[in-house]
py3Dmol code that shows the C-alpha trace and the ligand (Angstrom):
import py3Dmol

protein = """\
ATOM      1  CA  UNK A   1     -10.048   8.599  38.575  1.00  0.00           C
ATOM      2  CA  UNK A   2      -6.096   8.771  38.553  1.00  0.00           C
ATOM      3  CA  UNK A   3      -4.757  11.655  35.914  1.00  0.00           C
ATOM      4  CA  UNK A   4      -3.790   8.440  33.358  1.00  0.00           C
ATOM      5  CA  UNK A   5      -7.390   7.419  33.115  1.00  0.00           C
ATOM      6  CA  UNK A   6      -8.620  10.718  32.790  1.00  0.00           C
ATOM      7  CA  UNK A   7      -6.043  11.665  30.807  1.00  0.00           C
ATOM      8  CA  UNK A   8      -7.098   8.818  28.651  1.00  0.00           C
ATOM      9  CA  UNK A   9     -10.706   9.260  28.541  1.00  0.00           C
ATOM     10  CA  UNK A  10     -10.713  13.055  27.414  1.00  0.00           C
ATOM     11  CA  UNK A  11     -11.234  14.033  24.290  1.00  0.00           C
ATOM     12  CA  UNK A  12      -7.902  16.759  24.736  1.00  0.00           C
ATOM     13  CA  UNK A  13      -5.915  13.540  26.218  1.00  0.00           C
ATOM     14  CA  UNK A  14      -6.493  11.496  23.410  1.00  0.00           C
ATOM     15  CA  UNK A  15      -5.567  14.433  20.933  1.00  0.00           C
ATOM     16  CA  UNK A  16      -2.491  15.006  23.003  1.00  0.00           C
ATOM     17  CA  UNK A  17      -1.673  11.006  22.406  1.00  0.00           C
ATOM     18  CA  UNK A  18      -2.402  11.567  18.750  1.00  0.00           C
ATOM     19  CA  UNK A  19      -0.112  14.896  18.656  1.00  0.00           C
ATOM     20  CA  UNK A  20       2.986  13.214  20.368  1.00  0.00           C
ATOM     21  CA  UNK A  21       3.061   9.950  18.736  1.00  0.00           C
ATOM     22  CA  UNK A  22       2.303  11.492  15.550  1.00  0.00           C
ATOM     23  CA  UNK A  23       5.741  13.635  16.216  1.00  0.00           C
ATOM     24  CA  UNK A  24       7.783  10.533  17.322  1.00  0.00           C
ATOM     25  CA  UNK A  25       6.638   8.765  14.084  1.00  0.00           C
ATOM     26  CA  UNK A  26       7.865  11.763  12.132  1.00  0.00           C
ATOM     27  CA  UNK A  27      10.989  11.676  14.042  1.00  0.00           C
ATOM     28  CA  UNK A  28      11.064   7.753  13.414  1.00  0.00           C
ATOM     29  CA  UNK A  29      10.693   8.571   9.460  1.00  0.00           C
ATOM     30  CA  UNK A  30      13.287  11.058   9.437  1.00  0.00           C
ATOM     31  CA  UNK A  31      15.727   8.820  10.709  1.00  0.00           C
ATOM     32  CA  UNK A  32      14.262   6.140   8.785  1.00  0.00           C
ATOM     33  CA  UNK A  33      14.624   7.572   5.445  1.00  0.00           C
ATOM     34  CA  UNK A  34      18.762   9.174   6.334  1.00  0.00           C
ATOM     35  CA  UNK A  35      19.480   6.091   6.859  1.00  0.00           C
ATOM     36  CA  UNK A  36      17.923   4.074   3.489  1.00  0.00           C
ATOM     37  CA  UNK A  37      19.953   6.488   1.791  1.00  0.00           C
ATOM     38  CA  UNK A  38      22.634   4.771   1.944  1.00  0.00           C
ATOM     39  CA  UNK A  39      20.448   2.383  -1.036  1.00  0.00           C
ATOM     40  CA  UNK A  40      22.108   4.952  -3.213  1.00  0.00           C
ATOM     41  CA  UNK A  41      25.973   4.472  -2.416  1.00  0.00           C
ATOM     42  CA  UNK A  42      26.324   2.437  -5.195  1.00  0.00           C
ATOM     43  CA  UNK A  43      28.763  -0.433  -3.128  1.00  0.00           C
ATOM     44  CA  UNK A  44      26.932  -3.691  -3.419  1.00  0.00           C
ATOM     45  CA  UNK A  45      24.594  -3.011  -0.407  1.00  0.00           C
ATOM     46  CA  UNK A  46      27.396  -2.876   2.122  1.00  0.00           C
ATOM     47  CA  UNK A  47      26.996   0.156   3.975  1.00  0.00           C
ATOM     48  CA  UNK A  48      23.062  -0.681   4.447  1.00  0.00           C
ATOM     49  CA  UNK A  49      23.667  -4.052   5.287  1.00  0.00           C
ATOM     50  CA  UNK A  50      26.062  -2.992   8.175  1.00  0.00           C
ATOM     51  CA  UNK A  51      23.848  -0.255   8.750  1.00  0.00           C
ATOM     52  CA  UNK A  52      20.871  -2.639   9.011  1.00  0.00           C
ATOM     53  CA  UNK A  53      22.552  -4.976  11.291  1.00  0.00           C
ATOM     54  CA  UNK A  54      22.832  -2.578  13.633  1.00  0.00           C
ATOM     55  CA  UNK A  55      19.432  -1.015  13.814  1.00  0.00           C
ATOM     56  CA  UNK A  56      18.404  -4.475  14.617  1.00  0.00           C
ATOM     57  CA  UNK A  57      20.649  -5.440  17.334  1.00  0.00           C
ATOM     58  CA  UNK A  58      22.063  -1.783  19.113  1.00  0.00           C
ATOM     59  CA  UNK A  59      20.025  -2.109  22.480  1.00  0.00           C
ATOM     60  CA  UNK A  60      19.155   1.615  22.229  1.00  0.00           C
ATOM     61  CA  UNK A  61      18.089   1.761  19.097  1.00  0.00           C
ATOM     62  CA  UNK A  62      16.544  -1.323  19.811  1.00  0.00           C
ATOM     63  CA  UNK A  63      14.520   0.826  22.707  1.00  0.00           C
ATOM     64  CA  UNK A  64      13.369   3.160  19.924  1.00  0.00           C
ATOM     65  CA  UNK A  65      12.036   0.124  17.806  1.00  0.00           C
ATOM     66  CA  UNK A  66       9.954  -0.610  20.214  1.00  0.00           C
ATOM     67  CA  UNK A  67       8.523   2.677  21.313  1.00  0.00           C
ATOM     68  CA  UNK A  68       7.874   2.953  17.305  1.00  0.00           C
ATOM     69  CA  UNK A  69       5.600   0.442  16.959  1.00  0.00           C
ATOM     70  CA  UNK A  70       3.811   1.260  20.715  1.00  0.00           C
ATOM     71  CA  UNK A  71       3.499   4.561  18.249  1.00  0.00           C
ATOM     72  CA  UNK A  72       1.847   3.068  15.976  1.00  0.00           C
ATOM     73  CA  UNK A  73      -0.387   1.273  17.474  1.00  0.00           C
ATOM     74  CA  UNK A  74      -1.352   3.568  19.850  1.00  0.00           C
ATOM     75  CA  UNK A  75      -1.821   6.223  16.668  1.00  0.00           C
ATOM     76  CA  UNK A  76      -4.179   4.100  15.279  1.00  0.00           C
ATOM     77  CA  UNK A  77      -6.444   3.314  18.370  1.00  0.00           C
ATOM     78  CA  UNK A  78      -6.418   6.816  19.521  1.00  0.00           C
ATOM     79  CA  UNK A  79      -7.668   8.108  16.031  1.00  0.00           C
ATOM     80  CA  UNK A  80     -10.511   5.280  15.795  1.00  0.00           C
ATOM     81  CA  UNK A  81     -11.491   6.716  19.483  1.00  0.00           C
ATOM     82  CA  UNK A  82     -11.497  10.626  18.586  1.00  0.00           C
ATOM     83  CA  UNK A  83     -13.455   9.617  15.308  1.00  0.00           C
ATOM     84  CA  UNK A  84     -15.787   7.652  16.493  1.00  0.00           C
ATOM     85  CA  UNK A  85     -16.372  10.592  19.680  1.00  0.00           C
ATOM     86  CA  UNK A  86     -16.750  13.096  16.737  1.00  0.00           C
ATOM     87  CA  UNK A  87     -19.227  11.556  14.926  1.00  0.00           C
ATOM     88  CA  UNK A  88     -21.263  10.394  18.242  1.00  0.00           C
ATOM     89  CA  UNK A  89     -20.965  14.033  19.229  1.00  0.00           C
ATOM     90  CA  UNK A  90     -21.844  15.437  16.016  1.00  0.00           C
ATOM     91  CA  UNK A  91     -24.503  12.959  14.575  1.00  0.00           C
ATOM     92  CA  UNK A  92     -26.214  14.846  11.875  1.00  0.00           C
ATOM     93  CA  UNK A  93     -23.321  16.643  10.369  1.00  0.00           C
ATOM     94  CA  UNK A  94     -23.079  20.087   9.375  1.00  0.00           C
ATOM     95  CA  UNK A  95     -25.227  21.976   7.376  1.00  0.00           C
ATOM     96  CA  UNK A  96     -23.178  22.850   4.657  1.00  0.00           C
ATOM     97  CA  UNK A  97     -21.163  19.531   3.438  1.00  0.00           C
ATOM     98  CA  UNK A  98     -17.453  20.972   4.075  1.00  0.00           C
ATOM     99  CA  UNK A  99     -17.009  23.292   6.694  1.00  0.00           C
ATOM    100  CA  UNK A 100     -14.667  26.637   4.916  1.00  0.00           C
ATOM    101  CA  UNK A 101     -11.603  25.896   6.706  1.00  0.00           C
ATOM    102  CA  UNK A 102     -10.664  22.494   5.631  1.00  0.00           C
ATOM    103  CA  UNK A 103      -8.507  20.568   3.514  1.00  0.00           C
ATOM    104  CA  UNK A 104      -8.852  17.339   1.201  1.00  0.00           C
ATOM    105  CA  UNK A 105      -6.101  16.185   3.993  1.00  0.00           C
ATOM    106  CA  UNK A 106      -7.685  17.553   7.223  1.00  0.00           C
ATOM    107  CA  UNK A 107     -11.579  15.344   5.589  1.00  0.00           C
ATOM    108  CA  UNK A 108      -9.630  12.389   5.077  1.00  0.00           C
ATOM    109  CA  UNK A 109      -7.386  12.013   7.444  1.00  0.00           C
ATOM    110  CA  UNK A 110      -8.618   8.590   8.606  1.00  0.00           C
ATOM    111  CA  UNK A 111      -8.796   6.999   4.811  1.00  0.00           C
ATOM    112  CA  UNK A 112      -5.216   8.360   4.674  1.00  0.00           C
ATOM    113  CA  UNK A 113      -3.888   6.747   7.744  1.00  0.00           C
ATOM    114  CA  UNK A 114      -5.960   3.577   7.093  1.00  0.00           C
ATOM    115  CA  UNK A 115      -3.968   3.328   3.559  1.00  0.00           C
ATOM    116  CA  UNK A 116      -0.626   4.228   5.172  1.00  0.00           C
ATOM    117  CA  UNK A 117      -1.185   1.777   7.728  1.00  0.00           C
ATOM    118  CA  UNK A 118      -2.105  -0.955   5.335  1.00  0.00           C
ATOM    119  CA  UNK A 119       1.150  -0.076   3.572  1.00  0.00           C
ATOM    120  CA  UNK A 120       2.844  -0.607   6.761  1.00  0.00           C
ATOM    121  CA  UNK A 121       1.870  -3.706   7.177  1.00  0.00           C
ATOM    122  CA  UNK A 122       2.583  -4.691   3.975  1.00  0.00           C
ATOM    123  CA  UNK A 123       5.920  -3.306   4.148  1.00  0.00           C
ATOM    124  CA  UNK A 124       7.122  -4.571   7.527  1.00  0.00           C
ATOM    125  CA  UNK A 125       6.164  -7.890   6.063  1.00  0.00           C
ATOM    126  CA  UNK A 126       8.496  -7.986   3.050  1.00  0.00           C
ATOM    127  CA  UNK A 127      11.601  -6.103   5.010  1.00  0.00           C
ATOM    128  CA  UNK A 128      11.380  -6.130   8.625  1.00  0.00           C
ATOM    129  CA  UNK A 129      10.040  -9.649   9.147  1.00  0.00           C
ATOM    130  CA  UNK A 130      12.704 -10.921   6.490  1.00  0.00           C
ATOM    131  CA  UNK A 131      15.426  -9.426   8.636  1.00  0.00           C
ATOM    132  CA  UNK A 132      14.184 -10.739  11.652  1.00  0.00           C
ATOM    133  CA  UNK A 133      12.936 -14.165  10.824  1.00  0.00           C
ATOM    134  CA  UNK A 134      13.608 -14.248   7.372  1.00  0.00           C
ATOM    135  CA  UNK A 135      16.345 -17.310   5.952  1.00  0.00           C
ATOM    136  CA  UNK A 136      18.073 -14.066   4.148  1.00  0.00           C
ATOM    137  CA  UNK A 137      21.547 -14.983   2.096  1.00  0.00           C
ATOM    138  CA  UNK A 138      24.580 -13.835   4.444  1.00  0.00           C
ATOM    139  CA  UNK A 139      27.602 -12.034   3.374  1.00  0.00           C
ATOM    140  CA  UNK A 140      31.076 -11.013   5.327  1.00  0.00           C
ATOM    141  CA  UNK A 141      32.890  -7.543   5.211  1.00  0.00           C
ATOM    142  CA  UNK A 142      36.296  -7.511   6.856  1.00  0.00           C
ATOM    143  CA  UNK A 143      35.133 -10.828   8.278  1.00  0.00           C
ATOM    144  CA  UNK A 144      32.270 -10.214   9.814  1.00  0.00           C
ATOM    145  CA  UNK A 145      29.127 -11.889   8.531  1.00  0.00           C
ATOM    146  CA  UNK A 146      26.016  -9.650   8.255  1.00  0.00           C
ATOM    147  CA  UNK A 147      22.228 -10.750   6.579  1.00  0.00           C
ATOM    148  CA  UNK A 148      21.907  -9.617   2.823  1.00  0.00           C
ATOM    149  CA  UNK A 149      19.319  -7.489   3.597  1.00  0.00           C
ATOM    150  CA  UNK A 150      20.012  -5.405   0.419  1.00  0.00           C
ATOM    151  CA  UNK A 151      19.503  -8.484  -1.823  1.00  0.00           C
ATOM    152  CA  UNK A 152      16.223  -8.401  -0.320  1.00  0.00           C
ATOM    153  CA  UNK A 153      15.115  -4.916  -0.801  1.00  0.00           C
ATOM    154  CA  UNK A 154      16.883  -4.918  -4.505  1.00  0.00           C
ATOM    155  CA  UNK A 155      14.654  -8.152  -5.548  1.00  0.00           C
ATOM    156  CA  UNK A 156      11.440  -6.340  -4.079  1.00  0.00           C
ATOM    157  CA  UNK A 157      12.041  -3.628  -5.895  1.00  0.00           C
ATOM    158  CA  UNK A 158      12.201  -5.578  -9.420  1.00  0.00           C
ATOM    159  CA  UNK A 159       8.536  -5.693  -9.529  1.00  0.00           C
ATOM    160  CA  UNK A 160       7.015  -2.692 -10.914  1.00  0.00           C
ATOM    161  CA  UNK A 161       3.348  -3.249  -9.044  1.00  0.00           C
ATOM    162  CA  UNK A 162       5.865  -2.920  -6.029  1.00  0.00           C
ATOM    163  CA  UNK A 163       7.650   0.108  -7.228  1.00  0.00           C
ATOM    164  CA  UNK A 164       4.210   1.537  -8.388  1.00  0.00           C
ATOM    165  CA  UNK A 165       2.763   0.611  -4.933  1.00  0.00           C
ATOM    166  CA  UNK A 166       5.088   2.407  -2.840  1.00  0.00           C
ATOM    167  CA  UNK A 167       5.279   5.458  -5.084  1.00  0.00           C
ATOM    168  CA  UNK A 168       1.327   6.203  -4.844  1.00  0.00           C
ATOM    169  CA  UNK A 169       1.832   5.309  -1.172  1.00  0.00           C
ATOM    170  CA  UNK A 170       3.972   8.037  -0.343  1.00  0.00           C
ATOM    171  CA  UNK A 171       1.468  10.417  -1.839  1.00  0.00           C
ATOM    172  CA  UNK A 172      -0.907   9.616   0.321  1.00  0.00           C
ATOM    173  CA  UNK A 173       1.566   9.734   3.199  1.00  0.00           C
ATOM    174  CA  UNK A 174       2.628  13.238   2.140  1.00  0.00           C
ATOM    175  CA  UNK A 175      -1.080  14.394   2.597  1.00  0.00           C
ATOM    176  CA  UNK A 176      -1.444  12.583   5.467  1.00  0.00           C
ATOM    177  CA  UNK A 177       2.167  14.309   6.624  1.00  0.00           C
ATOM    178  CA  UNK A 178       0.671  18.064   5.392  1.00  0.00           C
ATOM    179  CA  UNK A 179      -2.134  18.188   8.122  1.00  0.00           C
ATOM    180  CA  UNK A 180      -0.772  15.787  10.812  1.00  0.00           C
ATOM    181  CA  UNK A 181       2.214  18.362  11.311  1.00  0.00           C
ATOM    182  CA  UNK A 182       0.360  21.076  11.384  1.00  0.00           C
ATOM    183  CA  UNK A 183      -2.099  19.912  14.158  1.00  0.00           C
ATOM    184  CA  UNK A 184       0.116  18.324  15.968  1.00  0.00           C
ATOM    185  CA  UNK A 185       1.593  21.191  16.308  1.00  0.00           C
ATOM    186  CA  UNK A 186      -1.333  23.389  17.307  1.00  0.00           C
ATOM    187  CA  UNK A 187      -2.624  20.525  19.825  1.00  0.00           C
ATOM    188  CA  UNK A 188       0.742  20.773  21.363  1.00  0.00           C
ATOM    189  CA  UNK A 189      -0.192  24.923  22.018  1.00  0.00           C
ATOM    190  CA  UNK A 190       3.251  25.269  20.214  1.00  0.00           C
ATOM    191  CA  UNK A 191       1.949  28.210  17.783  1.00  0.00           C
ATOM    192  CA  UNK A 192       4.167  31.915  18.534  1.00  0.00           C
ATOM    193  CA  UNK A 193       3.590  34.905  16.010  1.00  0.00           C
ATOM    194  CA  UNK A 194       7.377  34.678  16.053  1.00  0.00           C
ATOM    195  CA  UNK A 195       8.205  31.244  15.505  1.00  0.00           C
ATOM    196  CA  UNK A 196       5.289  29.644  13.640  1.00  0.00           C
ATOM    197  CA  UNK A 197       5.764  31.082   9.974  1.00  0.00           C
ATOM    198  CA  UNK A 198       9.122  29.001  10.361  1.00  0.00           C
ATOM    199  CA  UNK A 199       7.294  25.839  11.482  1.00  0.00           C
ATOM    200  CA  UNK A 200       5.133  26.201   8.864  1.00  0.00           C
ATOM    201  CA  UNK A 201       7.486  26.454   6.393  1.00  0.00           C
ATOM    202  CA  UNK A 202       9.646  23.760   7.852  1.00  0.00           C
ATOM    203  CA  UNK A 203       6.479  20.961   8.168  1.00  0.00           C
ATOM    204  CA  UNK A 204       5.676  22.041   4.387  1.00  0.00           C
ATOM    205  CA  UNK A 205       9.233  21.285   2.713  1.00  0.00           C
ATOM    206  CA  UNK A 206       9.163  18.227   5.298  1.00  0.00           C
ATOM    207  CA  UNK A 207       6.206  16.813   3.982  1.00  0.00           C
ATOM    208  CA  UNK A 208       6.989  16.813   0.349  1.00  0.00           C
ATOM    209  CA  UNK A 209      10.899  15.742   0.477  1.00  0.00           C
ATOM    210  CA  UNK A 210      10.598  12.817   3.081  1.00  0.00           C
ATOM    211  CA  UNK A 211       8.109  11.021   0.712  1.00  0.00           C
ATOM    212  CA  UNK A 212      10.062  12.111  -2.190  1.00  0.00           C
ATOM    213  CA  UNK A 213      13.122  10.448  -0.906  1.00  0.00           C
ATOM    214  CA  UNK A 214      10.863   7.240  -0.124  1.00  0.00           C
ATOM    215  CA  UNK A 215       9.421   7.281  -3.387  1.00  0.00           C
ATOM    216  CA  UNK A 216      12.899   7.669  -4.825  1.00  0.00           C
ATOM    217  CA  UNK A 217      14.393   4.518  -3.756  1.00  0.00           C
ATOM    218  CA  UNK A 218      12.449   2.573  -5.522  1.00  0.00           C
ATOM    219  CA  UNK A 219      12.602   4.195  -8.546  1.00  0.00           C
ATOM    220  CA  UNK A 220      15.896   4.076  -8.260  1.00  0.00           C
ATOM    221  CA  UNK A 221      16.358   0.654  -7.478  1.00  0.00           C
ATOM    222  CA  UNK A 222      14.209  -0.575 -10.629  1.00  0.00           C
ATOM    223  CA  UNK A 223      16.044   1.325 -13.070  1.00  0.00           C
ATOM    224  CA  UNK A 224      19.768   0.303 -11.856  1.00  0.00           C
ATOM    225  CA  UNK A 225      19.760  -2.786 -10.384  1.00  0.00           C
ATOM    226  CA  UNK A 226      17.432  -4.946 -12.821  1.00  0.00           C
TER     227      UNK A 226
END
"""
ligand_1 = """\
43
HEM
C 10.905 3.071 -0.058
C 11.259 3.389 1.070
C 11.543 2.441 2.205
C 12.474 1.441 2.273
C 13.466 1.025 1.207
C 12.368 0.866 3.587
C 13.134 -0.183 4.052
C 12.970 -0.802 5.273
C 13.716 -1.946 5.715
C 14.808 -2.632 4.883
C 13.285 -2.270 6.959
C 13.779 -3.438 7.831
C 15.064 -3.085 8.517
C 14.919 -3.084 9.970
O 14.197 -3.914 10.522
O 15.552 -2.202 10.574
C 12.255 -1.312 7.326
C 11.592 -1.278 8.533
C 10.541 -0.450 8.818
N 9.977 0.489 7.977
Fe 10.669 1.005 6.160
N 11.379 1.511 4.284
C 10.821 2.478 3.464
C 9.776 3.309 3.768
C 9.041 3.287 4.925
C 7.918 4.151 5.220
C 7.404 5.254 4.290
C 7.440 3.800 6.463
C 6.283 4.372 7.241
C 5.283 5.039 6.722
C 8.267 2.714 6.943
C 8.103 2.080 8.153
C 8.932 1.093 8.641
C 8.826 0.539 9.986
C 7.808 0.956 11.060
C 9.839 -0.420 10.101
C 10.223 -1.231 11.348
C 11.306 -0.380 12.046
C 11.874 -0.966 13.313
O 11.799 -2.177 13.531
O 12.447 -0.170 14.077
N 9.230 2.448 5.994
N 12.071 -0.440 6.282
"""
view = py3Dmol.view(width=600, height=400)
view.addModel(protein, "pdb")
view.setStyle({"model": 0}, {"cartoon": {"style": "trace"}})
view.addModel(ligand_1, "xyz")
view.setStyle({"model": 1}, {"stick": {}})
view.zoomTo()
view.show()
């Protein structure tokens, strides 16, 4: 068996997976959500527009696209794997119904994920495949033409089942956030008496301002553009 394939097949492997794509995705968000700031600048939509037309065509950022969704996915199938390994290793469940240490997050991790991923979906769906395939209205800065990508987001953001929808969304993905950091972090062996109050810290004010700033937009978006 090459080291892949057993890599692969161990129940440590697959956390490892699970650890490092989780990381990449929060990477992924954090540059994600920097960048839809620029919702806010008030100018008609033409920073994000330009900004959007190059996430979508820069060949390296193009690169990171990709390994985003092979994130993703591979997030996903990895977690269905370890579950399902859990509960085939542990079929009658423990004695008490919680064991101490746990959290509502750490139990329901794989509700959480499933929800986030739906919302993915979802959201790739209205945006992403708009900008990609979409017939989007087009309009030129300094005479360059760019896809109205901001019209887009703007007239999503009208309807309040929308706004409503991603709001209660990134709750879930903060909870979600809360534990995945944390154990990614101790799967990767990266916990030092020195260093890890700091991480801690760090992963909490993470996971409540990057869905905050989500959740914001919008929000935002409702109450000033309508
Ligand atoms: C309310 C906040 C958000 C707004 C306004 C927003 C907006 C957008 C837009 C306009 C796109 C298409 C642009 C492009 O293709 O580069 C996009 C792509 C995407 N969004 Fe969001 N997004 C938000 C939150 C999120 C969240 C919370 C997640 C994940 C949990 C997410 C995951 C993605 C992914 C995976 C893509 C495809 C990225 C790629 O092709 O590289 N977004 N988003």
């Amino acid at each position: 068996m090459s080291w892949v394939t057993k890599t692969l097949s161990s129940t440590i492997g697959r956390k490892l997976i699970m650890a490092l794509t989780g990381l990449f995705l929060i990477l992924f968000l954090t540059g994600h959500v920097s960048g839809n700031l620029l919702l806010f600048k008030g100018d008609g939509g033409e920073a994000f527009n330009i900004y959007a037309k190059f996430m979508t065509t820069n060949p390296a950022v193009k690169l990171l696209s990709y390994l985003t969704y092979i994130s993703i996915i591979g997030h996903v199938i990895f977690s269905i794997w370890l579950s399902k390994r859990n509960k085939s290793a542990r079929p009658i469940g423990y004695g008490v119904s919680t064991p101490p240490s746990t959290t509502v997050s750490s139990r329901n991790m794989g509700i959480l994920g499933t929800i986030i991923l739906i919302f993915i979906v979802v959201h790739m769906q209205s945006f992403w495949a708009q900008m990609h395939w979409g017939d989007l209205p087009v309009v030129t800065y300094d005479g360059e033409q760019y896809k109205d990508l901001f019209s887009i987001v703007t007239f999503a953001f009208q309807n309040e089942l929308m706004v409503i929808g991603y709001v209660v969304a990134m709750v879930f993905l903060a909870f979600h956030l809360s534990h995945g950091f944390a154990s990614a972090f101790q799967t990767l062996g990266l916990n030092h008496a020195k260093y890890s109050p700091a991480i801690s810290v760090i992963g909490k004010i993470y996971c409540i301002l990057v869905p905050i700033l989500f959740a914001s937009m919008p929000v935002y978006i409702y109450f000033t553009q309508s």
